[in-house]
C-alpha positions in Angstrom: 83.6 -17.1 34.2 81.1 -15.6 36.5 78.1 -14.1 34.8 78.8 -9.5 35.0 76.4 -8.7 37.7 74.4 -5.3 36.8 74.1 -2.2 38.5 71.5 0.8 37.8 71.0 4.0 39.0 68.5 4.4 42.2 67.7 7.2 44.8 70.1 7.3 47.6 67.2 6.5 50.1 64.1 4.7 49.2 60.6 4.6 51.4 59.6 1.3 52.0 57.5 0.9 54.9 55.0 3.7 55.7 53.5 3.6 59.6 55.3 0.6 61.1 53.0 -0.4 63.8 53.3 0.0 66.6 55.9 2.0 66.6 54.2 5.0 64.1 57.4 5.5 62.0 58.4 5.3 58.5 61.2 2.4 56.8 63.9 3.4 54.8 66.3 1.6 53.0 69.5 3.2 51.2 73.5 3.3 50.3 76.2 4.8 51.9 75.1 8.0 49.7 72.1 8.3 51.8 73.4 7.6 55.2 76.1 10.4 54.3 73.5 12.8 53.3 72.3 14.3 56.5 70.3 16.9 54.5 68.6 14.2 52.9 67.4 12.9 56.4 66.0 15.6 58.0 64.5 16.5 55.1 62.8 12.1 55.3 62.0 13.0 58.9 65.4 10.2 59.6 66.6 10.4 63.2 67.8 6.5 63.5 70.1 4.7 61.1 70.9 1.5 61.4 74.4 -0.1 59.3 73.9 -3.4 58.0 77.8 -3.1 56.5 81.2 -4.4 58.1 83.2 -2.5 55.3 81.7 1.0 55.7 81.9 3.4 59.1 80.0 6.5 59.3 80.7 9.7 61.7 77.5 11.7 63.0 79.8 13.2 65.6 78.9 17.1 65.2 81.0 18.3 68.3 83.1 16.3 69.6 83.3 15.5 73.4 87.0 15.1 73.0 88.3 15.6 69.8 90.8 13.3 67.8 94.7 13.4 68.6 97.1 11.3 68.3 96.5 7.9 68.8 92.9 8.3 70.2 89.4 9.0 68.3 87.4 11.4 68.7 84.1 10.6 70.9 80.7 12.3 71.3 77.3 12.9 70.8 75.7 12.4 67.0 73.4 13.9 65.3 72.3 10.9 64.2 71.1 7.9 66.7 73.1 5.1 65.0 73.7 1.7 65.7 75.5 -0.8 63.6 75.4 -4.9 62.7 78.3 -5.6 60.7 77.4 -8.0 58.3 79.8 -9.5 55.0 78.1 -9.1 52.0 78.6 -12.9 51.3 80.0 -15.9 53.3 81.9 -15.7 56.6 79.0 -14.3 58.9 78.2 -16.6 61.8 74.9 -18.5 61.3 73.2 -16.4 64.2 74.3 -12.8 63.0 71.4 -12.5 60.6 69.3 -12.9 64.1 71.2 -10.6 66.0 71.1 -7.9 63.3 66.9 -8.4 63.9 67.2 -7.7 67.1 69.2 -4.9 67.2 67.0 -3.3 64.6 63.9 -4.2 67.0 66.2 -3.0 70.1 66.6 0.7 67.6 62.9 1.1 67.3 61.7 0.0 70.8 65.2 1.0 72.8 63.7 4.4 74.9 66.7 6.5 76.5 66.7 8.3 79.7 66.1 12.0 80.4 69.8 12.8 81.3 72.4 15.1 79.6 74.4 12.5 78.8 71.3 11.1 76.6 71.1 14.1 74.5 69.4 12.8 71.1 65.8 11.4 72.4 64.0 12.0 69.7 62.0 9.6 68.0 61.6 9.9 64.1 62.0 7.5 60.6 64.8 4.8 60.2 67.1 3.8 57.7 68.7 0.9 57.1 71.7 0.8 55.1 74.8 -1.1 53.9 76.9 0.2 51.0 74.4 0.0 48.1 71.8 -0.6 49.3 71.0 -4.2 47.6 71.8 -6.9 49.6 72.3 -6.9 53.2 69.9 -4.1 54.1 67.2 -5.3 51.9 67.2 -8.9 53.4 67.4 -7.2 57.5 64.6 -5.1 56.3 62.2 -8.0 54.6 63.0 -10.1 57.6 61.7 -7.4 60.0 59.1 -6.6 57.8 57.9 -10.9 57.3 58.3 -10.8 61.5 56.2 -7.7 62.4 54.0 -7.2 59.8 53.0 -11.2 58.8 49.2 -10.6 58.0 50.8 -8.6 55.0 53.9 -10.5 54.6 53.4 -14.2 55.7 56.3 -15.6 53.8 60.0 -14.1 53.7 59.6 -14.3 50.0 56.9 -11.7 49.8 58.6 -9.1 52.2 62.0 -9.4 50.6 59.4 -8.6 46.8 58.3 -5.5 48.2 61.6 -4.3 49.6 63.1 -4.8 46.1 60.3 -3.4 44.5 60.2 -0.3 46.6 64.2 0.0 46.4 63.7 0.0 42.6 66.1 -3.3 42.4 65.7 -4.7 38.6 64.3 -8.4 38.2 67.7 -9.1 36.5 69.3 -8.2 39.7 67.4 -10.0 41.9 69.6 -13.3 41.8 72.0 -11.6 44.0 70.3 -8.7 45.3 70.3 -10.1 48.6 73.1 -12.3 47.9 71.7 -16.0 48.6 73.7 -16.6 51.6 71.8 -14.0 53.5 68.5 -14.6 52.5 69.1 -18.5 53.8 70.6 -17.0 56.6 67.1 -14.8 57.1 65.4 -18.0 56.6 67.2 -19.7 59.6 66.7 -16.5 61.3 63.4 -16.5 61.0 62.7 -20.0 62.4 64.5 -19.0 65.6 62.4 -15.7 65.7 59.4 -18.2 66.1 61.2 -20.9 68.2 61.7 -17.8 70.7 58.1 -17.2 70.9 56.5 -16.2 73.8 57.1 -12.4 75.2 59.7 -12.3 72.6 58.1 -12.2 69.9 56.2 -9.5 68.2 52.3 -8.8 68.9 51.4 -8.9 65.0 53.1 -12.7 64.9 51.8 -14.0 67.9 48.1 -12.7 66.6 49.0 -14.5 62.9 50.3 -17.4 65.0 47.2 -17.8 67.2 45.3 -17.4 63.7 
């Protein structure tokens, strides 16, 4: 009989990066409590979320474009720039989705949109990055970003995913499984491709920690 995992109260969204360099903004991690709470993100200075979760969809549509009917979605602008890695909190993700979640999350903070109509939300504020409850597959995407662009404080996977559990208020007790082990291999893997990629690829703080 498996071993009952437990769960404990924590904020919605939790800070966990201050001043990302070089990009100037703020880290969030949080549930699907927080990425509903659009309140809560203007008020954390939030314009970009990023979904770590296959199981859970959110809607920043304000006005629809075209609105719902019968057999079609709606479609339009959000209020919120979102993007979305759907990860399984567990087995059955392909051993190079861990690395493409990365770079998406690199691709939300360094992605700069045209000054067109059709490009309406251009403004560049915090990020979150979320899954359901914010334990598992948002924390590891975040301490892998974090071990990746911020190495001089971070130079082992280990230490980033600490801090991200430490700031998201995770318990010791649940760390066993808060990321779930499967990710935070897959992170590992991930990790060692980052550097096999190298070169122009790969961010300016590694490359400086690399060169030593």
């Amino acid at each position: 009989m498996e071993k009952p995992v437990p769960h404990y109260d924590r904020p919605k969204i939790s800070p966990i990066y201050e001043n990302l360099q070089p990009y100037g903004v703020d880290i969030f991690v949080g549930g699907m409590e927080g990425a509903r709470d659009l309140t809560l993100l203007r008020e954390l200075g939030i314009t970009t979320v990023v979904n770590c979760a296959v199981n859970l969809d959110l809607n920043y549509i304000a006005t629809p474009t075209l609105p719902a009917e019968e057999g079609k979605a709606a479609y339009g602008p959000a209020e919120i720039r979102y993007y979305k890695i759907g990860l399984v909190d567990g087995d059955g993700n392909p051993e190079t989705m861990m690395l493409a979640g990365y770079y998406l999350l690199r691709g939300a903070l360094e992605q700069v949109l045209p000054e067109r109509a059709s490009y309406p939300l251009r403004e560049r504020g915090n990020v979150l990055i979320n899954c359901r409850g914010g334990r598992s597959r948002s924390v590891v995407l975040t301490g892998l970003l974090l071990h990746e662009l911020v190495p001089e404080e971070f130079p082992t996977l280990d230490a980033a995913l600490d801090h991200v559990r430490t700031r998201r208020e995770l318990r010791p007790d649940e760390w066993h499984e808060a990321p779930k082990p499967m990710l935070v291999a897959a992170a590992r893997k991930a990790s060692d491709w980052i550097d096999q990629i190298g070169g122009a690829q790969a961010p300016a703080g590694k490359r400086l920690a690399s060169n030593g």
